[in-house]
Z-matrix of the N, CA and C atoms (Angstrom, degrees):
N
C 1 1.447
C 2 1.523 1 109.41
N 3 0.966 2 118.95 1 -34.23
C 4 1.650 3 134.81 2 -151.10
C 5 1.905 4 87.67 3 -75.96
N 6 1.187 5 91.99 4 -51.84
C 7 1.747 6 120.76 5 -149.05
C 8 2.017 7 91.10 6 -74.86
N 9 1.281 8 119.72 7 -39.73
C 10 1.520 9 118.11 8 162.69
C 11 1.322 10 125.87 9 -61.18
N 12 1.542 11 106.51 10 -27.43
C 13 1.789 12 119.96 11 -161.71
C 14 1.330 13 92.39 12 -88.36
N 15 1.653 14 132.72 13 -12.87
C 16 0.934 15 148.09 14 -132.52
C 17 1.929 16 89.18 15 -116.47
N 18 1.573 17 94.27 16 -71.53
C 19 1.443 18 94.70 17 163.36
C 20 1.367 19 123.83 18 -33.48
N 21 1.562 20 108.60 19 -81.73
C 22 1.326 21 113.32 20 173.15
C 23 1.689 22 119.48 21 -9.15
N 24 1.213 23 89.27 22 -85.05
C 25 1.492 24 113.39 23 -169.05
C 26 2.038 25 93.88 24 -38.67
N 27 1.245 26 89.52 25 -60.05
C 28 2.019 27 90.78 26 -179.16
C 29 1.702 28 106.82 27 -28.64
N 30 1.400 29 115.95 28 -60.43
C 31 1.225 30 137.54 29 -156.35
C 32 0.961 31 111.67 30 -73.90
N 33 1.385 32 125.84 31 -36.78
C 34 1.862 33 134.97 32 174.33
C 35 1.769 34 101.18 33 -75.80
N 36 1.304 35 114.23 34 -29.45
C 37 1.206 36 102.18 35 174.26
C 38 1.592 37 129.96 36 -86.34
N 39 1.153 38 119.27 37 -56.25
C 40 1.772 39 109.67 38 126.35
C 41 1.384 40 131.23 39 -15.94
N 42 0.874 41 129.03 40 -42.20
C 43 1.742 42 120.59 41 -171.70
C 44 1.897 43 96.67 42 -103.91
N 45 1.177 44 103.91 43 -17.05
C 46 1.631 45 111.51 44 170.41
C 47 1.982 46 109.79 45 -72.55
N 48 1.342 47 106.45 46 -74.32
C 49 1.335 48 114.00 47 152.35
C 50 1.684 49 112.72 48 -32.24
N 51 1.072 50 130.61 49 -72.90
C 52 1.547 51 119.07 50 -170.19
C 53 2.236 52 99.96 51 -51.95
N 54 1.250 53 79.19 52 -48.24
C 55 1.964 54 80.93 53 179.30
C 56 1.143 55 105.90 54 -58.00
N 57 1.363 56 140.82 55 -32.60
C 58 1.573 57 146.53 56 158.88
C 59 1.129 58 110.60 57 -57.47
N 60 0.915 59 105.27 58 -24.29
C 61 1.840 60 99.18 59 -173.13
C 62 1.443 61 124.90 60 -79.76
N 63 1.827 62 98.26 61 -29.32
C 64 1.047 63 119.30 62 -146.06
C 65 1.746 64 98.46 63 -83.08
N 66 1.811 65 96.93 64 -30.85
C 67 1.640 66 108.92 65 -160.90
C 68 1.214 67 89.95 66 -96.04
N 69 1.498 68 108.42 67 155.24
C 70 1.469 69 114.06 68 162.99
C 71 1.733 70 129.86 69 -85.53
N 72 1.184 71 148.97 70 121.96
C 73 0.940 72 158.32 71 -134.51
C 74 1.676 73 114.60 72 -117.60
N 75 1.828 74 86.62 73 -28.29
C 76 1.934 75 81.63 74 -159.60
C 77 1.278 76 130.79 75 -74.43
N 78 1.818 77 104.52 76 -0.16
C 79 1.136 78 123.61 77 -173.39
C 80 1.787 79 107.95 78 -80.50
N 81 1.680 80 111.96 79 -10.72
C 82 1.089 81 116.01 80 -169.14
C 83 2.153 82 112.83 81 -73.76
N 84 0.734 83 114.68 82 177.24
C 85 1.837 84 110.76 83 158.04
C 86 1.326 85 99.63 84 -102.62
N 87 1.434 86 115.45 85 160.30
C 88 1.699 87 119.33 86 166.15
C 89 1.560 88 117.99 87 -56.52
N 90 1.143 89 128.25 88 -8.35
C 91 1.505 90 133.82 89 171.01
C 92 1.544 91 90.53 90 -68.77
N 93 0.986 92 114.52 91 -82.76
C 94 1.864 93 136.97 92 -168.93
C 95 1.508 94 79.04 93 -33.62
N 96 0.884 95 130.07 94 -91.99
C 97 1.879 96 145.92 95 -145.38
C 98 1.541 97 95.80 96 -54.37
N 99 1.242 98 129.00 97 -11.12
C 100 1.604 99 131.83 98 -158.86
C 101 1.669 100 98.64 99 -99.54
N 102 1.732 101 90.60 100 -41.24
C 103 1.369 102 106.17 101 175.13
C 104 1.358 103 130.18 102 -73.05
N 105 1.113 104 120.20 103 -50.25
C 106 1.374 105 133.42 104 139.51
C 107 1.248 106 129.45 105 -16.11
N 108 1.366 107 117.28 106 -77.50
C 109 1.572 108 131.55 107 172.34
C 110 2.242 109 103.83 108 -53.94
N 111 1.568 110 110.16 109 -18.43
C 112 1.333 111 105.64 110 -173.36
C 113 1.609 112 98.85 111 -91.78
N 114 1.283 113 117.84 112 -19.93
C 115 1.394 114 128.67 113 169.03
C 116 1.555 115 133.43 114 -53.97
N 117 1.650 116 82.44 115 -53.86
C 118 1.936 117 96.84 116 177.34
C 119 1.338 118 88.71 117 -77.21
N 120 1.660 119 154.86 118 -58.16
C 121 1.403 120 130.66 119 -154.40
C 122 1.221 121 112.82 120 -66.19
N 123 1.600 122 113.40 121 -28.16
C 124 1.894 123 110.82 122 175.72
C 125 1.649 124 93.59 123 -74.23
N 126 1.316 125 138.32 124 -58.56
C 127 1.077 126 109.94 125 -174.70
C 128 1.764 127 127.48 126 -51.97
N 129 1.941 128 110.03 127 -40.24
C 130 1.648 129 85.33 128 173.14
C 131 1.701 130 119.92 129 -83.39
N 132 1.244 131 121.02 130 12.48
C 133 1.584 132 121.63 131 164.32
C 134 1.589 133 86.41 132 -81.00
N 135 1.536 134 152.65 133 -35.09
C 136 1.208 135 129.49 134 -149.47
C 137 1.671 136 97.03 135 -104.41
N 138 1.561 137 105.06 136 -21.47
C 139 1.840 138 88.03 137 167.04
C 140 1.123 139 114.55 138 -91.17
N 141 1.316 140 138.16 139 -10.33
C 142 1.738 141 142.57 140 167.27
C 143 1.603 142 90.77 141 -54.33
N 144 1.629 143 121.51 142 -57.43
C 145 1.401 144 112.14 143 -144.32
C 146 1.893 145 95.75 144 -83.07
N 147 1.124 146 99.23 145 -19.36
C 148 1.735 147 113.41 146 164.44
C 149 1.397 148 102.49 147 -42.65
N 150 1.715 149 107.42 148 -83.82
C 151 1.181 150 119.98 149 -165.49
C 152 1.806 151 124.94 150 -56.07
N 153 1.701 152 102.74 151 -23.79
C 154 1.422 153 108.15 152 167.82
C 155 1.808 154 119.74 153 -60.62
N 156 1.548 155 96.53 154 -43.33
C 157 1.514 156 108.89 155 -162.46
C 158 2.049 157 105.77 156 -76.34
N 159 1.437 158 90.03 157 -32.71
C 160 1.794 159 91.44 158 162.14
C 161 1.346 160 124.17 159 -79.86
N 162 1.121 161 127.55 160 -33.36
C 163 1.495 162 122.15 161 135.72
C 164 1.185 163 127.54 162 -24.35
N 165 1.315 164 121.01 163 -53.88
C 166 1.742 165 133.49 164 -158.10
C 167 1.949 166 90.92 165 -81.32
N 168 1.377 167 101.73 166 -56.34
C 169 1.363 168 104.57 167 167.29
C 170 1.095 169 135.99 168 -21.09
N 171 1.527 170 110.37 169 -51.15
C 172 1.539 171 126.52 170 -158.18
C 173 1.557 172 110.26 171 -106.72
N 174 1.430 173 96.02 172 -0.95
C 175 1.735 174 106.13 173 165.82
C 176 1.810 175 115.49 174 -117.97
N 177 1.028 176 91.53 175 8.95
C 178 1.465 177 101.59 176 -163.29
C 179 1.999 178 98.56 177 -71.97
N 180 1.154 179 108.52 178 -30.39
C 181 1.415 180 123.33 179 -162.97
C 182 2.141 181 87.84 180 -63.10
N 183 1.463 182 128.12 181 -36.46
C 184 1.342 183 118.02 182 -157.72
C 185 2.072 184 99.32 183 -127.15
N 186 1.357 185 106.23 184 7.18
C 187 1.410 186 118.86 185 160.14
C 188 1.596 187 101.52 186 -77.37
N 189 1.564 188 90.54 187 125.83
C 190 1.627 189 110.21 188 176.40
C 191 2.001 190 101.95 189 -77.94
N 192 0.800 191 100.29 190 2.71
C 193 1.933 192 94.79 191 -175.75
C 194 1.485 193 97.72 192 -88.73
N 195 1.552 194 117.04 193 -23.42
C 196 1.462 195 95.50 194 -172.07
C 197 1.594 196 96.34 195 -110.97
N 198 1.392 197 106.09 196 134.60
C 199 1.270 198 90.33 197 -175.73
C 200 1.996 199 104.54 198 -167.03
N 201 0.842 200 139.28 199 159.10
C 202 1.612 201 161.41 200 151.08
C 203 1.303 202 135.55 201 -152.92
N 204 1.769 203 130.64 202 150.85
C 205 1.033 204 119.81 203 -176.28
C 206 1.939 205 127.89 204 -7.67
N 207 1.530 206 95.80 205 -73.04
C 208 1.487 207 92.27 206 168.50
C 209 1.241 208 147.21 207 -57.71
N 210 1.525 209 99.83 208 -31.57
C 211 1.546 210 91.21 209 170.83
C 212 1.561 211 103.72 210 -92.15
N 213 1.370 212 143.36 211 11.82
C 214 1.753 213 128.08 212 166.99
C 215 1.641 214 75.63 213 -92.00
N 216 1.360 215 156.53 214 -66.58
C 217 1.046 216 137.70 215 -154.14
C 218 1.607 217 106.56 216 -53.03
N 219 1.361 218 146.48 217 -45.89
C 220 1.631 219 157.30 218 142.83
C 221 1.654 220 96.06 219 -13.14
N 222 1.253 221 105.48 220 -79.59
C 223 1.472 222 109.88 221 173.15
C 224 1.690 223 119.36 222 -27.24
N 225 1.053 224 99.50 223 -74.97
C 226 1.860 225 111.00 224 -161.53
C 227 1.585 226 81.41 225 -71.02
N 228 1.421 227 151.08 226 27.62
C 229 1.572 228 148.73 227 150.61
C 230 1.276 229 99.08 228 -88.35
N 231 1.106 230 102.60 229 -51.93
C 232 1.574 231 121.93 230 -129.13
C 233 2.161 232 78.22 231 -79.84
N 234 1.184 233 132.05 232 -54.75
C 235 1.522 234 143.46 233 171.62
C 236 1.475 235 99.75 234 -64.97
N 237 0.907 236 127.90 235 -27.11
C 238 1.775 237 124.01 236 166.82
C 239 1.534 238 111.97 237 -58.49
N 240 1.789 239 89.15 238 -61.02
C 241 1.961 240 85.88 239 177.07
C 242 0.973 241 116.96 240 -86.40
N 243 1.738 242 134.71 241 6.07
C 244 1.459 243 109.58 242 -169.90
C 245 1.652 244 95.30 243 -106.28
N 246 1.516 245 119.99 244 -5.95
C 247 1.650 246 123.59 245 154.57
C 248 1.342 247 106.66 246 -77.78
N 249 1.182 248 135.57 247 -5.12
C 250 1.706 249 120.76 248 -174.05
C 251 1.530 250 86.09 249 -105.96
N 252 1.231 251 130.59 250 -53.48
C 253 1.446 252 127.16 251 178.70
C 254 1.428 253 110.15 252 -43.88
N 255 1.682 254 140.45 253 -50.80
C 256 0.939 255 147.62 254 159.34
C 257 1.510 256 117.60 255 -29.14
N 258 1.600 257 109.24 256 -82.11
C 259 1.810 258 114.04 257 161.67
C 260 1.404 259 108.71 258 -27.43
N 261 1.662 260 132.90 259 -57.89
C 262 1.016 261 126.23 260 -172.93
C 263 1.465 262 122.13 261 -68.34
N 264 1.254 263 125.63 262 -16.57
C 265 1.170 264 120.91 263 171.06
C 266 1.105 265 110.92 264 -75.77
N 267 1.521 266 124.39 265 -41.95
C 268 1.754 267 119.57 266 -177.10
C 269 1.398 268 106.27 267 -58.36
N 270 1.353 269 108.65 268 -36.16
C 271 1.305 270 92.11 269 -177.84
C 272 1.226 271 121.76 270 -78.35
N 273 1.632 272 131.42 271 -22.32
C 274 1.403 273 108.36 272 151.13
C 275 0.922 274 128.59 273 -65.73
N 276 1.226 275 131.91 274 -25.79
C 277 1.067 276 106.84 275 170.01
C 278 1.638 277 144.04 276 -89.60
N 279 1.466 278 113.33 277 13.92
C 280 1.344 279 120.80 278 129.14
C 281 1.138 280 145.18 279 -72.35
N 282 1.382 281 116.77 280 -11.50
C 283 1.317 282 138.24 281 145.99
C 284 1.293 283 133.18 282 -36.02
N 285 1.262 284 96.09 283 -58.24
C 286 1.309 285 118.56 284 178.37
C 287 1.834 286 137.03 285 -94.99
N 288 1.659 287 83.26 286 12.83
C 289 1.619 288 95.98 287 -165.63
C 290 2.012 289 70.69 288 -104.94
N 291 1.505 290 125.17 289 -19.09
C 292 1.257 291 109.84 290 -176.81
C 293 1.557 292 99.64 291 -98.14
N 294 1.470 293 126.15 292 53.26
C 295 1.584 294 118.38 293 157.78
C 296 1.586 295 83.91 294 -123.59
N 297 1.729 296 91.28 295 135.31
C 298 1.490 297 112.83 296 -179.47
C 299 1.290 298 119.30 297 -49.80
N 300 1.460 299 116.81 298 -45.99
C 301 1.566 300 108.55 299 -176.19
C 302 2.147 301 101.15 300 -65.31
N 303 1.025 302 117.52 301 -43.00
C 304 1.399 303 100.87 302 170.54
C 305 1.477 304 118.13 303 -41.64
N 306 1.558 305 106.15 304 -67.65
C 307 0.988 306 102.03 305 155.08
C 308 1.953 307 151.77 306 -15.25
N 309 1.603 308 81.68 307 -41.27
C 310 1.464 309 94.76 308 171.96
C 311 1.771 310 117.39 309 -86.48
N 312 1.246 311 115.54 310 -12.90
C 313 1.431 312 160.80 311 -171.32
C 314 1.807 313 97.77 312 -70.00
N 315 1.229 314 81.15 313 -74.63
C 316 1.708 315 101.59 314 178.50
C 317 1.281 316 116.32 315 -49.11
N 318 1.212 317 118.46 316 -60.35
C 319 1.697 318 153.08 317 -168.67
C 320 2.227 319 88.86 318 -50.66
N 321 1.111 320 104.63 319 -59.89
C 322 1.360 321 124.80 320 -156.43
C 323 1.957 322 108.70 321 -83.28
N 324 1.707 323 85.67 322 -31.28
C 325 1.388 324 84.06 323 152.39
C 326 1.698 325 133.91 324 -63.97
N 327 1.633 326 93.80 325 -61.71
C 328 1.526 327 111.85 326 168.60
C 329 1.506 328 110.64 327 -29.28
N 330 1.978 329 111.01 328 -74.09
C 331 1.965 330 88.18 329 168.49
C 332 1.571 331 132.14 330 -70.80
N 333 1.386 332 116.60 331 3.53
C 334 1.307 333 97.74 332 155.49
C 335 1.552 334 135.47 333 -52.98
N 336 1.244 335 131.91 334 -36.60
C 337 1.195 336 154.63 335 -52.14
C 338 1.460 337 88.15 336 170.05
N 339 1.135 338 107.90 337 -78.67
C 340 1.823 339 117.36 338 174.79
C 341 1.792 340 101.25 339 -49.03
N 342 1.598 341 103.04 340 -69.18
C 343 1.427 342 102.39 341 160.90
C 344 1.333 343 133.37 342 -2.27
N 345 1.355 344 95.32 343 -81.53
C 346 1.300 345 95.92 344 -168.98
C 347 1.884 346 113.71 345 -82.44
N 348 1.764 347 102.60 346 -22.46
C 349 1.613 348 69.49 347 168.05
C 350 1.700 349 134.51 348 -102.60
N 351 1.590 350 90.92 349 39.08
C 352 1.723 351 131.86 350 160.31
C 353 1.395 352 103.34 351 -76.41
N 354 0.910 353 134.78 352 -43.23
C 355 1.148 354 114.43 353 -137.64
C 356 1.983 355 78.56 354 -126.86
N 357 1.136 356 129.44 355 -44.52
C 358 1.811 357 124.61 356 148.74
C 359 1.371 358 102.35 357 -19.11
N 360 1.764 359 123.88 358 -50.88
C 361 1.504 360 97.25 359 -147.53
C 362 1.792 361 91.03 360 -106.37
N 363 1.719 362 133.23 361 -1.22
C 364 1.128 363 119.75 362 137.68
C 365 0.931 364 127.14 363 -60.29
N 366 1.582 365 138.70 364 -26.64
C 367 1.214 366 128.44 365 169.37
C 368 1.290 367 140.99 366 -48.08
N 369 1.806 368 81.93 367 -52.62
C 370 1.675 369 103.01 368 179.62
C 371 1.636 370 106.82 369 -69.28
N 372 1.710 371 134.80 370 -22.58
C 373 1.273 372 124.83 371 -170.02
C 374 1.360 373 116.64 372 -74.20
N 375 2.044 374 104.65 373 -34.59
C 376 1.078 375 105.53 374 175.16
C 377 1.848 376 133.04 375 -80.34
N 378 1.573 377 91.86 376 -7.40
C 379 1.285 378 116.62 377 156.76
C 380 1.501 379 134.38 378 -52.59
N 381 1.457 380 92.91 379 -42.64
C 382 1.527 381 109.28 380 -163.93
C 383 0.914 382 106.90 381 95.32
N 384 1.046 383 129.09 382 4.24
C 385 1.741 384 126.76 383 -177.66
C 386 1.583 385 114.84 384 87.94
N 387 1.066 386 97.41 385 28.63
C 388 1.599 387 106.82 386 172.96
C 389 1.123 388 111.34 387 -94.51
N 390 1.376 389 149.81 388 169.09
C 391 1.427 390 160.02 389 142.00
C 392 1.479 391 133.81 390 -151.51
C-alpha cells in the first residue's frame, strides 16, 4: 500500500510539474507563486486521497467490513459458484484428456520424455556421470 501511495504521490507530482511547466508563472509575485505551489500540493494530497478511496472502492465488493444480509447472501453465491466452477473444470478436464487427439498429445508427450531421459542417461555415461 505504502509503496502505491508512494507511486501515486510520484506521479501527481510529475504530471503537476509538467502542468507547471507548461504555464507561465513569471508574471506572478512570490505571494501568487507561494499560493500556487500551496494549490498543486493540496491538489496531489487530494488525488492520492482520490486514488486511495477508488482503490478502497474497487475492493470493497470482497472486504468483510462492508457488509448486510444481502450482500453475505451475494457472497455465500458468489463461493457457491466459484466451487461449482472449480468441480466443473476438473471435470473438463477429464473429459478432455478422453478426446483422442489429446490423447495422441499425451501418447507423444510420454516419448518425449522417455527420450530425453535416454539420451540424459547417454549423456551422463559418456560423461562419467558428471552433469
Amino acid at each position: 500500500m505504502m509503496r502505491g501511495l508512494l507511486m501515486a504521490f510520484l506521479w501527481c507530482f510529475l504530471w503537476g510539474a509538467g502542468v507547471a511547466g507548461a504555464q507561465d508563472f513569471t508574471g506572478l509575485s512570490d505571494v501568487e507563486r507561494k499560493q500556487v505551489n500551496g494549490w498543486m500540493a493540496e491538489r496531489a494530497e487530494t488525488m492520492i486521497r482520490a486514488h486511495q478511496l477508488e482503490r478502497e472502492l474497487q475492493e470493497a465488493w470482497s472486504d468483510t467490513r462492508y457488509t448486510s444480509p444481502e450482500v453475505e447472501a451475494l457472497r455465500a453465491r458468489y463461493r457457491e459458484l466459484q466451487r461449482e466452477l472449480t468441480r466443473t473444470q476438473l471435470e473438463l478436464r477429464k473429459k478432455v484428456l478422453e478426446v483422442p487427439a489429446v490423447q495422441a498429445k499425451a501418447r507423444q508427450l510420454d516419448e518425449a520424455k522417455k527420450s530425453e531421459q535416454n539420451l540424459s542417461k547417454r549423456i551422463a555415461e559418456k560423461s562419467g556421470g558428471k552433469q
